[in-house]
PyMOL Python script that loads the backbone (N, CA, C, O; Angstrom):
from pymol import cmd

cmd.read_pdbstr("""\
ATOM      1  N   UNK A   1       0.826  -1.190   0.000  1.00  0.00           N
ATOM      2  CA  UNK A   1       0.000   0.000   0.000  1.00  0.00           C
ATOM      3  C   UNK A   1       0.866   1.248   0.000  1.00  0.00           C
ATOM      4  O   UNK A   1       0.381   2.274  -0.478  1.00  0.00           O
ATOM      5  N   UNK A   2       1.994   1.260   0.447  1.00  0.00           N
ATOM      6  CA  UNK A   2       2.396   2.401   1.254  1.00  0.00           C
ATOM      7  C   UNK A   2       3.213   2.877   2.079  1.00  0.00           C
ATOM      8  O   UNK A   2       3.334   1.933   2.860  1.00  0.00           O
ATOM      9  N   UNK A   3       3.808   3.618   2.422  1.00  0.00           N
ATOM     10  CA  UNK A   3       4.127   4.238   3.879  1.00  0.00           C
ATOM     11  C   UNK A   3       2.797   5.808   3.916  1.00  0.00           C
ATOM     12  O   UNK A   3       2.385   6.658   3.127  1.00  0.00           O
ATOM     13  N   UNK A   4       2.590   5.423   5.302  1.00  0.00           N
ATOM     14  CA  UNK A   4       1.743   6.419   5.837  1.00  0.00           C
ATOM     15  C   UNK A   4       2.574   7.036   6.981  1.00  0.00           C
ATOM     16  O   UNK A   4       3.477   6.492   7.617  1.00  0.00           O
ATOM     17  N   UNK A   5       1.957   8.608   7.144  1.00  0.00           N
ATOM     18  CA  UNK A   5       2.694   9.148   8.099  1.00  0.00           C
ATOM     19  C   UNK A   5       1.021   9.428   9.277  1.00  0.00           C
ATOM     20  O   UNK A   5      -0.080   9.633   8.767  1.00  0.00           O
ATOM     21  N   UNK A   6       1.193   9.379  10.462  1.00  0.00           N
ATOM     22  CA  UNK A   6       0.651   9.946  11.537  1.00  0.00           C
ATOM     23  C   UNK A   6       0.551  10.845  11.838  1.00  0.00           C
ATOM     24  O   UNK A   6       1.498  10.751  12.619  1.00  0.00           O
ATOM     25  N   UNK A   7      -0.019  12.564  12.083  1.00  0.00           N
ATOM     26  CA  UNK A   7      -0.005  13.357  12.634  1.00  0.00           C
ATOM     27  C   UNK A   7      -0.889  13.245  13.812  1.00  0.00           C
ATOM     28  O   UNK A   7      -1.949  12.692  13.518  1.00  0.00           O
ATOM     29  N   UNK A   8      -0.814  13.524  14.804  1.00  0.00           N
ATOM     30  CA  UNK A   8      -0.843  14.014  16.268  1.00  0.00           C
ATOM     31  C   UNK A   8      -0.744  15.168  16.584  1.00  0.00           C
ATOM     32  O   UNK A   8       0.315  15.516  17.105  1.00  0.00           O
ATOM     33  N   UNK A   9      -1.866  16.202  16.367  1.00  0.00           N
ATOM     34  CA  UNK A   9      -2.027  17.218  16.947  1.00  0.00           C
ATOM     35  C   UNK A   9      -1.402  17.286  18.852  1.00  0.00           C
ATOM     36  O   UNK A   9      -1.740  16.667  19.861  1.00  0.00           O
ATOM     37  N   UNK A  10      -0.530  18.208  18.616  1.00  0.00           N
ATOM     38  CA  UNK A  10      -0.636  18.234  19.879  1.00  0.00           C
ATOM     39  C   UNK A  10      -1.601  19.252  20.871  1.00  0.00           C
ATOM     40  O   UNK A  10      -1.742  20.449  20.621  1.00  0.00           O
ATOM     41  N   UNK A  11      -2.305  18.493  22.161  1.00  0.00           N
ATOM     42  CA  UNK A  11      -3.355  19.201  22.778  1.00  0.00           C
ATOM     43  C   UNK A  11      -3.269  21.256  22.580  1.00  0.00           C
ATOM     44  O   UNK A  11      -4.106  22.003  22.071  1.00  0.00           O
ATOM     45  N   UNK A  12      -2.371  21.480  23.005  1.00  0.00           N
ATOM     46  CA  UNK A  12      -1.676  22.780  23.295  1.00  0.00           C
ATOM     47  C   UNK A  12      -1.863  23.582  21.749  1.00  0.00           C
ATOM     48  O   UNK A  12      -1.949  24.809  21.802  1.00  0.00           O
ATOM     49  N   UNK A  13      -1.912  23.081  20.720  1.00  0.00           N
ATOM     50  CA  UNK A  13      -1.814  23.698  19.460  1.00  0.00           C
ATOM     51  C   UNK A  13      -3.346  24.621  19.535  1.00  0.00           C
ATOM     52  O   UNK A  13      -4.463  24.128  19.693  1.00  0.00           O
ATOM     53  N   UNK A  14      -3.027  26.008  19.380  1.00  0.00           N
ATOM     54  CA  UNK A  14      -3.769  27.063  18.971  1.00  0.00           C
ATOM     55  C   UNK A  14      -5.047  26.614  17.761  1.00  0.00           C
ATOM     56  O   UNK A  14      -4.706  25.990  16.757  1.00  0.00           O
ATOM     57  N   UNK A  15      -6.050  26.880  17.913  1.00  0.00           N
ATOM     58  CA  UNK A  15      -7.316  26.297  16.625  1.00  0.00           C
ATOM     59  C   UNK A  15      -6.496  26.739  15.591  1.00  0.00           C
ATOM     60  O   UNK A  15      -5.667  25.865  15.336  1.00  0.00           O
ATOM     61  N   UNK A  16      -6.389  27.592  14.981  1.00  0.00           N
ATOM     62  CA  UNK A  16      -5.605  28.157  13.878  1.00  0.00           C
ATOM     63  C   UNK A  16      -4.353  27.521  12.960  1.00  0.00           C
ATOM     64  O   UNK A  16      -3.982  27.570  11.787  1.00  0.00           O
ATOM     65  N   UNK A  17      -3.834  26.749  14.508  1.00  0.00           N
ATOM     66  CA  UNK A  17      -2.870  26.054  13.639  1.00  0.00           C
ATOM     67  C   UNK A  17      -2.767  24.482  13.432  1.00  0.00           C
ATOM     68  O   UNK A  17      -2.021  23.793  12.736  1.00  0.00           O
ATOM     69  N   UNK A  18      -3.951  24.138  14.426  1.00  0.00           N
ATOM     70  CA  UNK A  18      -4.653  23.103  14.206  1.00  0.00           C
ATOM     71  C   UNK A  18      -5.350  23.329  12.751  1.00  0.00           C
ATOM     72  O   UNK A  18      -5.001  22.583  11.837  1.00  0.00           O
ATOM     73  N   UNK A  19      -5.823  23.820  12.635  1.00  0.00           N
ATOM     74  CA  UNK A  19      -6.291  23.836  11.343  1.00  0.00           C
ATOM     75  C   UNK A  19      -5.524  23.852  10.234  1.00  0.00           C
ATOM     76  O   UNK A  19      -5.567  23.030   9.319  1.00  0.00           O
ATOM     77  N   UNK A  20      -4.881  24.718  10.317  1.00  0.00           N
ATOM     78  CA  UNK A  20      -3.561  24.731   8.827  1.00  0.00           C
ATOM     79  C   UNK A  20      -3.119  23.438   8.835  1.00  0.00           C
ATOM     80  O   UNK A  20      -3.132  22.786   7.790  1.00  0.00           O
ATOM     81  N   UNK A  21      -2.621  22.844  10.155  1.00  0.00           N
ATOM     82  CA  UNK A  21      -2.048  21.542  10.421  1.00  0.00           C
ATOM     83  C   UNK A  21      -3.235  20.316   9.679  1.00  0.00           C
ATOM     84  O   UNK A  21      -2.641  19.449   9.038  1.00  0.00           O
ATOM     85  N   UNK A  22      -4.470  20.195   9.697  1.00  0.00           N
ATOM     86  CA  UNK A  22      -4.754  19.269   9.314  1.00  0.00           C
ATOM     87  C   UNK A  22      -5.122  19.125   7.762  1.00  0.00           C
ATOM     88  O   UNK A  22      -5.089  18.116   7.058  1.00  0.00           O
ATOM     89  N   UNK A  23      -5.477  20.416   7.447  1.00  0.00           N
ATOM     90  CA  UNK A  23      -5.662  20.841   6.129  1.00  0.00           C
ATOM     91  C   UNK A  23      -4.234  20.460   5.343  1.00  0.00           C
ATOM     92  O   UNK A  23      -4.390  19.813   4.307  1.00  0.00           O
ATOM     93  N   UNK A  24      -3.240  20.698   5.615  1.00  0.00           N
ATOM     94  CA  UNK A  24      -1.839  20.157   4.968  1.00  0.00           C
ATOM     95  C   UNK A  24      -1.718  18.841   5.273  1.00  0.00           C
ATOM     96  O   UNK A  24      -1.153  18.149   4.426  1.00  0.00           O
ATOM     97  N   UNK A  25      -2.190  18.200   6.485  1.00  0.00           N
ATOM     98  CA  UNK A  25      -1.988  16.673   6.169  1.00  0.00           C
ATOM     99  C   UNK A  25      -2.856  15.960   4.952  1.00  0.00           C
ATOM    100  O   UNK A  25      -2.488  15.024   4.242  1.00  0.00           O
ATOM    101  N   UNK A  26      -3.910  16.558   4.921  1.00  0.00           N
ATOM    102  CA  UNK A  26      -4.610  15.965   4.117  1.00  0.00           C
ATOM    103  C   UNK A  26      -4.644  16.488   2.898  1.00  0.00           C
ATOM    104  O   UNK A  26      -5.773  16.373   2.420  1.00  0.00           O
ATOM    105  N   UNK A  27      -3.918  16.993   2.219  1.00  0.00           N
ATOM    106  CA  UNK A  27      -3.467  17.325   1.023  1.00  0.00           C
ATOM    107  C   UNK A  27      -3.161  16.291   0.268  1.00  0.00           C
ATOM    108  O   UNK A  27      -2.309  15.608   0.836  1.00  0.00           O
ATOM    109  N   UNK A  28      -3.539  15.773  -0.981  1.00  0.00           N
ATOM    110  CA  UNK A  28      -3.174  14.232  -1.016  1.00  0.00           C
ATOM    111  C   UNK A  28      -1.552  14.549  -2.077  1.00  0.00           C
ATOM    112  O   UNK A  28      -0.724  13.689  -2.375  1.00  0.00           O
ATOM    113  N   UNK A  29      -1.512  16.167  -2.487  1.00  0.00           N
ATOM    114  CA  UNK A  29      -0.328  16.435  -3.077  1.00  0.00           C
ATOM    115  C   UNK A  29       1.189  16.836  -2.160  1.00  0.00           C
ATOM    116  O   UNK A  29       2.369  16.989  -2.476  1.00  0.00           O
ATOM    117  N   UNK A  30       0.361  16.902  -0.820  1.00  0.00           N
ATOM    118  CA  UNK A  30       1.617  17.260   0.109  1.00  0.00           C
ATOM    119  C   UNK A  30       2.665  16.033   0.705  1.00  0.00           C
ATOM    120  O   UNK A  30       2.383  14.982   1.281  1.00  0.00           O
ATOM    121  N   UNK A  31       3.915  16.582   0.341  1.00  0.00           N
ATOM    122  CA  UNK A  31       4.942  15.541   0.400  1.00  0.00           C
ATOM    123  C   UNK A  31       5.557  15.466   1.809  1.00  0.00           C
ATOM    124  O   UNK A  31       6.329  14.546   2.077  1.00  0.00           O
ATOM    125  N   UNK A  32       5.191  16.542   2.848  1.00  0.00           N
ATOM    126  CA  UNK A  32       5.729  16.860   4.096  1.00  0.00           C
ATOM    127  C   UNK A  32       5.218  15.813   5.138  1.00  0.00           C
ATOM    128  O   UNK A  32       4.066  15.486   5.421  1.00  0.00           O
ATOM    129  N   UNK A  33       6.529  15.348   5.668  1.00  0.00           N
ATOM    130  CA  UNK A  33       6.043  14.217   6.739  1.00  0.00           C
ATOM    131  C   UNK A  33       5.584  15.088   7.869  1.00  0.00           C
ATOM    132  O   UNK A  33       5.860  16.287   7.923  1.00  0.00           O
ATOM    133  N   UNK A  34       4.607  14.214   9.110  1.00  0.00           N
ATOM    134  CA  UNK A  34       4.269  15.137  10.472  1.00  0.00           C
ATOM    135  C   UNK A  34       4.895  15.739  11.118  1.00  0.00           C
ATOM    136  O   UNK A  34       4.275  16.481  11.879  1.00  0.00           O
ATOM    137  N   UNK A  35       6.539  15.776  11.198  1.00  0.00           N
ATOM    138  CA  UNK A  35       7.229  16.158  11.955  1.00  0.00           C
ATOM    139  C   UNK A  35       7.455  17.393  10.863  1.00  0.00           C
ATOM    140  O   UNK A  35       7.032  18.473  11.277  1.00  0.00           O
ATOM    141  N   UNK A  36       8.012  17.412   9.628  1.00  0.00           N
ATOM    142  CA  UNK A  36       8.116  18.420   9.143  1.00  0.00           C
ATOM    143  C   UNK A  36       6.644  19.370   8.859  1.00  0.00           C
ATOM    144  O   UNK A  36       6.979  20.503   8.516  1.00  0.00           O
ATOM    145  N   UNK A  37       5.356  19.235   8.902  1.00  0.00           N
ATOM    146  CA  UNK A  37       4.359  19.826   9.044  1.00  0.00           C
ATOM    147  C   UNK A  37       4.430  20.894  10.312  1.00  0.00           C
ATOM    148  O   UNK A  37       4.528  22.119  10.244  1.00  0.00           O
ATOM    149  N   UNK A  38       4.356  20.095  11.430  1.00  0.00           N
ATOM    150  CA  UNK A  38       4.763  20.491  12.883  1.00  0.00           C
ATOM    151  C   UNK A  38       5.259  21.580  12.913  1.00  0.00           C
ATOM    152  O   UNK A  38       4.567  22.531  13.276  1.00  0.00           O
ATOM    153  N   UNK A  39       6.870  21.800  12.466  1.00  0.00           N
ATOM    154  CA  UNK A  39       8.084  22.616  12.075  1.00  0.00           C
ATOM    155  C   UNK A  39       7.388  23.760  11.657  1.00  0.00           C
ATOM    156  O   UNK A  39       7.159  24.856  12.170  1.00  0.00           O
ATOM    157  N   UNK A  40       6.968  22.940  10.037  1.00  0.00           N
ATOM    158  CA  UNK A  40       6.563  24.754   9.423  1.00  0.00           C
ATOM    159  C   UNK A  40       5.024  25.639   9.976  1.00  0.00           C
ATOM    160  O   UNK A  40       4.571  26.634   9.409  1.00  0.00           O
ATOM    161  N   UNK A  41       4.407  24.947  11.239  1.00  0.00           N
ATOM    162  CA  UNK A  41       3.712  25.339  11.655  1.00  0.00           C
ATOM    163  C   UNK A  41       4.067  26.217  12.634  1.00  0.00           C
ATOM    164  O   UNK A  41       3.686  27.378  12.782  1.00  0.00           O
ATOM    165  N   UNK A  42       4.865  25.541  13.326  1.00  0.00           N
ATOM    166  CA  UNK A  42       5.903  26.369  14.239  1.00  0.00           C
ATOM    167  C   UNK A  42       6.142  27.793  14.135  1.00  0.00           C
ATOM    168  O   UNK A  42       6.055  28.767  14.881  1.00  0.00           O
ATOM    169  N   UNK A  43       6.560  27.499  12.631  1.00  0.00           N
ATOM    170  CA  UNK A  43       7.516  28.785  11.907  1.00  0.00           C
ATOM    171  C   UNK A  43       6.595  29.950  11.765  1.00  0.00           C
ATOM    172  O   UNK A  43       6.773  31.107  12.146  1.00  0.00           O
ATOM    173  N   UNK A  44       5.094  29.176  10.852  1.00  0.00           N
ATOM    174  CA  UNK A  44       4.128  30.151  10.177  1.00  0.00           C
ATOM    175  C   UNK A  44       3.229  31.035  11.725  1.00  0.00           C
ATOM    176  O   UNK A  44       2.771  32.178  11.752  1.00  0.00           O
ATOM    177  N   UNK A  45       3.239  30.072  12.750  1.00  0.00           N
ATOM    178  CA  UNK A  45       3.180  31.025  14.353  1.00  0.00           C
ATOM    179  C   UNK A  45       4.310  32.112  14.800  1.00  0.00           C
ATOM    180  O   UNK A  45       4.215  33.152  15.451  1.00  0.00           O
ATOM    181  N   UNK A  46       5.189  31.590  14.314  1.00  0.00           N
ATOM    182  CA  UNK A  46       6.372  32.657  14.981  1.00  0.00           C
ATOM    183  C   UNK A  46       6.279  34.096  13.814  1.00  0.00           C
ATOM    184  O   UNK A  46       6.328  35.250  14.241  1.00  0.00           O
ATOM    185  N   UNK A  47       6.209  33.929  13.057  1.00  0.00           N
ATOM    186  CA  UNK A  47       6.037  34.754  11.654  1.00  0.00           C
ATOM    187  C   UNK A  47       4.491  35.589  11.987  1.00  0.00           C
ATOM    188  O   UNK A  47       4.446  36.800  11.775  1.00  0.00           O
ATOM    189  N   UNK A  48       3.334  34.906  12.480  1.00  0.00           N
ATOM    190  CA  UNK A  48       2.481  35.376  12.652  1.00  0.00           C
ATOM    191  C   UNK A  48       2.611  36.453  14.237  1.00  0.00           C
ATOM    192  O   UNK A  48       2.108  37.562  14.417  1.00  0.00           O
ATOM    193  N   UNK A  49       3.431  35.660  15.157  1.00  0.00           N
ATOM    194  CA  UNK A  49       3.365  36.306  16.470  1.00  0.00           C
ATOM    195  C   UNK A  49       4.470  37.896  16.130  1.00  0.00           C
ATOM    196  O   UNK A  49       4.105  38.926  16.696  1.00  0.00           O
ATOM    197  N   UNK A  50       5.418  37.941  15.455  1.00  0.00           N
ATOM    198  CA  UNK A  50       6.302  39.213  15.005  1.00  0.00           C
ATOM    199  C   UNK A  50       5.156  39.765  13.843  1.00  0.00           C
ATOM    200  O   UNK A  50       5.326  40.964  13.618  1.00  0.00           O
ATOM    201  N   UNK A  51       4.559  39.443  13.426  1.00  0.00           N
ATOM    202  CA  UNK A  51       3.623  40.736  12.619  1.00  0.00           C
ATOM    203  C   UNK A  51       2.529  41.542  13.311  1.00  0.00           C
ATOM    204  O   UNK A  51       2.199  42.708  13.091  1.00  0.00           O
ATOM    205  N   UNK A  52       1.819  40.294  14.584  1.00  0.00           N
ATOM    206  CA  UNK A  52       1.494  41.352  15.403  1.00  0.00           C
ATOM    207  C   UNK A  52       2.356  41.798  16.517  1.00  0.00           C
ATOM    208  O   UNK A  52       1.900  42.229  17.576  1.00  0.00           O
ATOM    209  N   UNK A  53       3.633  41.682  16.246  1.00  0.00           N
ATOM    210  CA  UNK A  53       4.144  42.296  17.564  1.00  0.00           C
ATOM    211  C   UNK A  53       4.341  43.817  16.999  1.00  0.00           C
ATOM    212  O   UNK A  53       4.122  44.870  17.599  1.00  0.00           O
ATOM    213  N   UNK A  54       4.906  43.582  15.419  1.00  0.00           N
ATOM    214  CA  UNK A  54       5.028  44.707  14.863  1.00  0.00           C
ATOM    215  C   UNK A  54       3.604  45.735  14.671  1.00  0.00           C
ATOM    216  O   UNK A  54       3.612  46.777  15.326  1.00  0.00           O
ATOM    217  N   UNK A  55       2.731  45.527  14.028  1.00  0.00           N
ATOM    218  CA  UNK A  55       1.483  45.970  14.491  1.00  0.00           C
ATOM    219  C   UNK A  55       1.317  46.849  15.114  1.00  0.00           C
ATOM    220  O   UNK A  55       1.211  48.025  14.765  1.00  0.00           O
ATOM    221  N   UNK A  56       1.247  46.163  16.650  1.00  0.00           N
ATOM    222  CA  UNK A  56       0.784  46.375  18.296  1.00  0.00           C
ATOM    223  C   UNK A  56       1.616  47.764  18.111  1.00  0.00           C
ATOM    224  O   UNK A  56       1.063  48.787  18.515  1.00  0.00           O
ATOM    225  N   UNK A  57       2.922  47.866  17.519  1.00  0.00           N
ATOM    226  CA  UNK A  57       4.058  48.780  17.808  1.00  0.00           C
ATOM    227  C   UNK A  57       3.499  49.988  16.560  1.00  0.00           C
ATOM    228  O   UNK A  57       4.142  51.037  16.605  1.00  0.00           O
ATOM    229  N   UNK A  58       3.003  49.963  16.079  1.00  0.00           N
ATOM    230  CA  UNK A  58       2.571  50.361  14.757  1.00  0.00           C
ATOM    231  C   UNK A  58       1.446  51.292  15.321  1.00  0.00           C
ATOM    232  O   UNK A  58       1.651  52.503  15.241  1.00  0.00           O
ATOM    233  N   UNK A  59       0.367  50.886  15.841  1.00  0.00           N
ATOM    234  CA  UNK A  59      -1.024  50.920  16.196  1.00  0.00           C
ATOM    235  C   UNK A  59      -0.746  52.362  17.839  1.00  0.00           C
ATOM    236  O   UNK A  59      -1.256  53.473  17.985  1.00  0.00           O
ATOM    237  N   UNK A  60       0.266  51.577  18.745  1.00  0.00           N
ATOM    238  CA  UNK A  60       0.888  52.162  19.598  1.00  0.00           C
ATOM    239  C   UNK A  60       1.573  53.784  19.587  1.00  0.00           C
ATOM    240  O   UNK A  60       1.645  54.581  20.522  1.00  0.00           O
ATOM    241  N   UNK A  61       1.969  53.908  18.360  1.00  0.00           N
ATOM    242  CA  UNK A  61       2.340  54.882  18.056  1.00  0.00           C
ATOM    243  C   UNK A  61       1.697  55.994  16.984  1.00  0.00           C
ATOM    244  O   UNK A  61       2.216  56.998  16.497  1.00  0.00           O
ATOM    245  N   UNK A  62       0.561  55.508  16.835  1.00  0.00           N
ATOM    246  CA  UNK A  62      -0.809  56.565  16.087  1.00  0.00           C
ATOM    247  C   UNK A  62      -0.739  56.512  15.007  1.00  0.00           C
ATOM    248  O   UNK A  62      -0.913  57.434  14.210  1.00  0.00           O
ATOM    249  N   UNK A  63      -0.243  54.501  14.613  1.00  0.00           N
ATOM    250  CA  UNK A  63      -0.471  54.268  12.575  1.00  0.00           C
ATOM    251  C   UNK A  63      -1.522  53.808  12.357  1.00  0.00           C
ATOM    252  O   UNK A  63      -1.944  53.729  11.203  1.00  0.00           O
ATOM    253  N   UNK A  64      -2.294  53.339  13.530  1.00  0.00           N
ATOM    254  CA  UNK A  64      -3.645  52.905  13.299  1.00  0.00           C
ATOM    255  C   UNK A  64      -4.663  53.700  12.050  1.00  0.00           C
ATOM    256  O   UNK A  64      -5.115  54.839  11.935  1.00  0.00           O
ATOM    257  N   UNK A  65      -4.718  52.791  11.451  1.00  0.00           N
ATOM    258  CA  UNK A  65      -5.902  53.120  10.388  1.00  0.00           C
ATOM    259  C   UNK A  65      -7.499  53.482  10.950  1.00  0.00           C
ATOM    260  O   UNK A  65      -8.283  52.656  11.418  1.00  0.00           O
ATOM    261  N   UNK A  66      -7.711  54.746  10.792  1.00  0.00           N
ATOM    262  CA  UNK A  66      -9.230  54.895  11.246  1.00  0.00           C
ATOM    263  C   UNK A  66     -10.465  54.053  10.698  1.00  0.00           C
ATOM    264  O   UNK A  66     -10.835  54.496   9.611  1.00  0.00           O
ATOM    265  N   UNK A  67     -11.139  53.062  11.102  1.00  0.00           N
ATOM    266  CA  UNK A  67     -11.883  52.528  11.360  1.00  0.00           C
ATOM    267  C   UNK A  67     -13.571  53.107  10.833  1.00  0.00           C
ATOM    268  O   UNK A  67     -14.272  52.432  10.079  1.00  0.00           O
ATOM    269  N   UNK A  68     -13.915  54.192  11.290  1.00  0.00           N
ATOM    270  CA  UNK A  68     -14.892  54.942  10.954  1.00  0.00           C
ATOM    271  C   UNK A  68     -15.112  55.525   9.558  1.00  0.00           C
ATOM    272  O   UNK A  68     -14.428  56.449   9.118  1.00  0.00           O
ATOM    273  N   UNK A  69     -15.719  55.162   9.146  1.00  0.00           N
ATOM    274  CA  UNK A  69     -15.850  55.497   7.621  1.00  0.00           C
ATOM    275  C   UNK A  69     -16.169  57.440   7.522  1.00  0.00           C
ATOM    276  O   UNK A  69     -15.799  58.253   6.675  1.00  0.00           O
ATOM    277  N   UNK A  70     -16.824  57.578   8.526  1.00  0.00           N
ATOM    278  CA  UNK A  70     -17.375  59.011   8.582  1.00  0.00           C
ATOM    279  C   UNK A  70     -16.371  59.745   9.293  1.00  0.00           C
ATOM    280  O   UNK A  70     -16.641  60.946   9.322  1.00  0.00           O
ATOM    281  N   UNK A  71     -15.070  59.372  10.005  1.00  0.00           N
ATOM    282  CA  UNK A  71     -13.462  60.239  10.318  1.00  0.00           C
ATOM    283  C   UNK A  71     -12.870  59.989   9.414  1.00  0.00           C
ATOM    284  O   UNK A  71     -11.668  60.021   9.676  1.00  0.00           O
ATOM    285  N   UNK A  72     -13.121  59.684   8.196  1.00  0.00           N
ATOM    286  CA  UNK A  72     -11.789  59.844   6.910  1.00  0.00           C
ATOM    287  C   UNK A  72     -11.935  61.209   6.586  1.00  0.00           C
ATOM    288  O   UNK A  72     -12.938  61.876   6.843  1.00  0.00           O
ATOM    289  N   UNK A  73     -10.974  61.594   6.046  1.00  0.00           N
ATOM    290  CA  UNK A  73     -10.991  62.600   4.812  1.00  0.00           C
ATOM    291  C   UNK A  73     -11.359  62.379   3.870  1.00  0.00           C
ATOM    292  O   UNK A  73     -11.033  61.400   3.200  1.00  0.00           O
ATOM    293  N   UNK A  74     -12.509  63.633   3.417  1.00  0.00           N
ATOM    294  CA  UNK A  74     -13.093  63.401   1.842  1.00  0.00           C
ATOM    295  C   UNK A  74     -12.210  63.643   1.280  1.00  0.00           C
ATOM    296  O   UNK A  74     -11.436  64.531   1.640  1.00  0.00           O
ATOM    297  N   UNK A  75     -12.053  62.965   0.272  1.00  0.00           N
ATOM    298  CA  UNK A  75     -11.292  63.420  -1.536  1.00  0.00           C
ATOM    299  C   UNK A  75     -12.002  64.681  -2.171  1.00  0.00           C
ATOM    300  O   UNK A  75     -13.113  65.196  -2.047  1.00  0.00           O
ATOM    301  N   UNK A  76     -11.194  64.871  -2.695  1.00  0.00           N
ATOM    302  CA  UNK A  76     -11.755  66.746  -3.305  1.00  0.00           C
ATOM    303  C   UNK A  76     -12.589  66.472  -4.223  1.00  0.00           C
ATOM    304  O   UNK A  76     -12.175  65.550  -4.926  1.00  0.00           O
ATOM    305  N   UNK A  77     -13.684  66.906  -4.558  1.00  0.00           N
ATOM    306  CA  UNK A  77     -14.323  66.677  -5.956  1.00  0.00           C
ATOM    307  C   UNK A  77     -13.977  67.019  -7.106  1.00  0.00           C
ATOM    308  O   UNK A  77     -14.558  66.504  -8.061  1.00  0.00           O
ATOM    309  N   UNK A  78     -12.705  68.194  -7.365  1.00  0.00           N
ATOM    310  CA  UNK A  78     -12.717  68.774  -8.036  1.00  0.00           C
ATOM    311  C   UNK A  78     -13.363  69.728  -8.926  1.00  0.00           C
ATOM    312  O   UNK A  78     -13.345  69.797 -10.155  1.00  0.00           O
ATOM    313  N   UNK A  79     -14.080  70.627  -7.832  1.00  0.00           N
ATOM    314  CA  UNK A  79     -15.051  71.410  -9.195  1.00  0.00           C
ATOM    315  C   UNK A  79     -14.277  72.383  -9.452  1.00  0.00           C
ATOM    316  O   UNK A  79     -14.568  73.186 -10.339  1.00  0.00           O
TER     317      UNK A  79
END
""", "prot")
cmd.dss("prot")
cmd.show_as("cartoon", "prot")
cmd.util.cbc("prot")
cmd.orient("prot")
């Protein structure tokens, strides 16, 4: 038949990356064994945790994008 690989979510894994995680196991084109799944899940959290760290730092210092559709600035009409 085969070699099959096992993944084992571990309890502790965030929904989010539980999810990416099972969605890539079951890829029937994905060549990545569980341990290397694991890894780049790892990675795609750490990558995710520095964009909002950057963010937070972003937001912190008054880059926040206004939210309110009615505090933007109008565009000129040009008449």
């Amino acid at each position: 038949m085969g070699r099959l690989n096992l993944l084992v979510v571990p309890p502790q894994t965030t929904p989010d990356s539980a999810a990416w995680l099972m969605a890539a196991a079951s890829d029937p084109h994905g060549m990545l064994t569980a341990s290397r799944l694991l890894e780049e899940a790892a990675r795609l959290r750490a990558l995710r945790d520095a964009d909002r760290a950057v963010e937070a730092v972003w937001d912190s210092e008054g880059g926040h994008a206004t939210r309110d559709s009615a505090a933007r600035p109008r565009k000129p009409t040009g008449r």
